[in-house]
N, C-alpha and C positions, 0 to 999 in steps of 0.2 A: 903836810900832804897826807899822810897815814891818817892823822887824825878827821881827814875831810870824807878821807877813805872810807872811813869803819863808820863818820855820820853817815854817807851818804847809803854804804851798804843796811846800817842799820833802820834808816828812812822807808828803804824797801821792801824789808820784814816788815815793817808794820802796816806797809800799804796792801803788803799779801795779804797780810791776818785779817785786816777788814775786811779785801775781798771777799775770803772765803767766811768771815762772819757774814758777810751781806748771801749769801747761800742757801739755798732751802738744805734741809739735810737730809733728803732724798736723792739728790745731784750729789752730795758731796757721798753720801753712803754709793750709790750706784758705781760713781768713779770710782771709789774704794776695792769694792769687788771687783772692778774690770781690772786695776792693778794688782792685783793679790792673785786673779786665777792668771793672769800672768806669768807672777812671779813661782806661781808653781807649775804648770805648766812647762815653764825652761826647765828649773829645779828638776822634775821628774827628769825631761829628756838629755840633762845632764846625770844623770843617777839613775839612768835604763836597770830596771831591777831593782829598785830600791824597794825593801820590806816594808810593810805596812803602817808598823808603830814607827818605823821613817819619816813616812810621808806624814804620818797625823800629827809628827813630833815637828815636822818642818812647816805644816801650814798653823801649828800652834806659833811656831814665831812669824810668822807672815801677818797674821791672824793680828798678833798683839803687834805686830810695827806701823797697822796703820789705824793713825787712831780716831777713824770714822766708823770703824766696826770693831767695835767695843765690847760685842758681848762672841763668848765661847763659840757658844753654838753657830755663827756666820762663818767659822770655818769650816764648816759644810757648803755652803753658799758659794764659798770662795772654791771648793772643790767641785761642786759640780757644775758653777763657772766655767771651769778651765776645762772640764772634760767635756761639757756638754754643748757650749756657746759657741760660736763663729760666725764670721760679717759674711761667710759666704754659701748662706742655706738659700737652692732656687726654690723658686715659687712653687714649681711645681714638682715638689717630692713628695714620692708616692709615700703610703702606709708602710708599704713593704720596705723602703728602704729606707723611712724612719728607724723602722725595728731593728732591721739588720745593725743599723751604725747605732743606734742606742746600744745594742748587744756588743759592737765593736768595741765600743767605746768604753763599757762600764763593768763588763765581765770580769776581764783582766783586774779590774780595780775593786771586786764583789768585799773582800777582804778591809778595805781602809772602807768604804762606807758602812758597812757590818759595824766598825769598829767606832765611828765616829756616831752611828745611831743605835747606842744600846740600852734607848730606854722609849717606853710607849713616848713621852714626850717629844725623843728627838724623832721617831718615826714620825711621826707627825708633820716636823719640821721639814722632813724627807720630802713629804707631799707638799708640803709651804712652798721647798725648791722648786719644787715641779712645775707648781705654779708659777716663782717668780722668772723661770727661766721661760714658758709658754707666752707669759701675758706680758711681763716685763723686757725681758732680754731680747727673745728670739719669737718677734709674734705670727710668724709663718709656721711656729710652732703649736700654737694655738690648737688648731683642728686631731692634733697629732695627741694631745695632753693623752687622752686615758691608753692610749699605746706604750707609751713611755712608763705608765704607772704599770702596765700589763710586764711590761720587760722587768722593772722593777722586784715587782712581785713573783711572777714567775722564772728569769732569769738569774736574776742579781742577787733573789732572796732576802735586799735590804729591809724589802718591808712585807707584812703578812697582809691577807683578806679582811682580818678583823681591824686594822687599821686606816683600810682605804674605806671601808664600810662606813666605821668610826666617823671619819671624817667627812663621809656625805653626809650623814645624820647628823650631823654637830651645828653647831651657829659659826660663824666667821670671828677668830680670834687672832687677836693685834700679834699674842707672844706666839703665837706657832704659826706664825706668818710671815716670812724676810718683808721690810719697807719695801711701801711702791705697789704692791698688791692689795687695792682696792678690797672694799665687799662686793664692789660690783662684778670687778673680774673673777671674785670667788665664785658667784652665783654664775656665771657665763660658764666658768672650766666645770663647775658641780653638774650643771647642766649636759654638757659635752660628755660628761664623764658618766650619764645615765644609763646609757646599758650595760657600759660594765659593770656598774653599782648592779643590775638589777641581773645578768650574770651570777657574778659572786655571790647573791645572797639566792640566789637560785640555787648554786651549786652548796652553798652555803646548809639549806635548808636540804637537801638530796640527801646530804652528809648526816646530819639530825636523825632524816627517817631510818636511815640503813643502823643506825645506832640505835 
């Protein structure tokens, strides 16, 4: 009987594996993330105060236990998942209280993304999130994208002027991109994100003259 036991259980590992082989790995990366900001998300609110190099030290094994998000840097992805995402945004929320709950939400936390984007690259990456969480995650979020990137920049301090700049002016690239985010939806949020681009290099340029 044991031994009927362990074929029949092992029958069904293998019918899992195929499933999830037969999977695009955009579904299986997507799932990955929603389980991860999860699994930190509790973590945190089991660990109310937890320090920084805590939390980048705990989504580094979150990060490495699932192994559909393989590469370092998605433990950002997986962070700003868990702070940033929820099945319950209405339709109709205003600008204003985007900002506010971005600010709610990511202040407190200014310290672990500082920490997790400390190279022009992973800022970069910052703004990839931004997108996968507007276009991908949360698409009510969409119209709201250069707000988010406004808090960012100006609240959160994660990322500078010269990097969101950067990043309009650039072409659409795979590595500083999370899956799932299109070129097409890069040109939609680039677009959305026009007057602030045109803002910043405003103020950008005011900055020049006075020097």
């Amino acid at each position: 009987e044991k031994d009927d036991a362990d074929s029949q259980e092992g029958e069904e590992e293998e019918e899992e594996e195929e499933e999830e082989e037969e999977r695009e790995p955009e579904e299986l990366y997507q799932e990955a993330i929603t389980t991860g900001a999860g699994f930190i998300r509790a973590w945190m609110t089991e660990n109310e105060g937890a320090q920084a190099d805590d939390i980048a030290e705990q989504l580094t094994v979150i990060q490495m236990g699932e192994s559909h998000v393989t590469e370092t840097k998605d433990k950002l992805i997986i962070f700003l998942t868990g702070m940033l995402s929820s099945t319950c945004w209405p339709a109709d929320f205003t600008p204003q209280l985007v900002m506010a709950w971005c600010k709610q939400q990511l202040e407190p936390h200014a310290a672990v993304l500082q920490k997790l984007c400390p190279s022009d690259f992973m800022r970069k990456y910052f703004i990839g999130g931004v997108e996968h969480l507007c276009a991908v995650r949360q698409p009510l979020l969409k119209p709201h994208f250069p707000l988010i990137l406004k808090v960012a920049f100006e609240d959160v301090e994660v990322i500078e002027e010269e990097d969101i700049i950067g990043w309009a002016s650039g072409d659409f690239e795979e590595d500083t991109t999370p899956l799932g985010v299109s070129e097409e939806m890069h040109d939609e949020l680039k677009a959305l994100a026009a007057p602030l681009i045109a803002w910043l290099e405003a103020d950008d340029g005011s900055d020049s003259d006075e020097d």
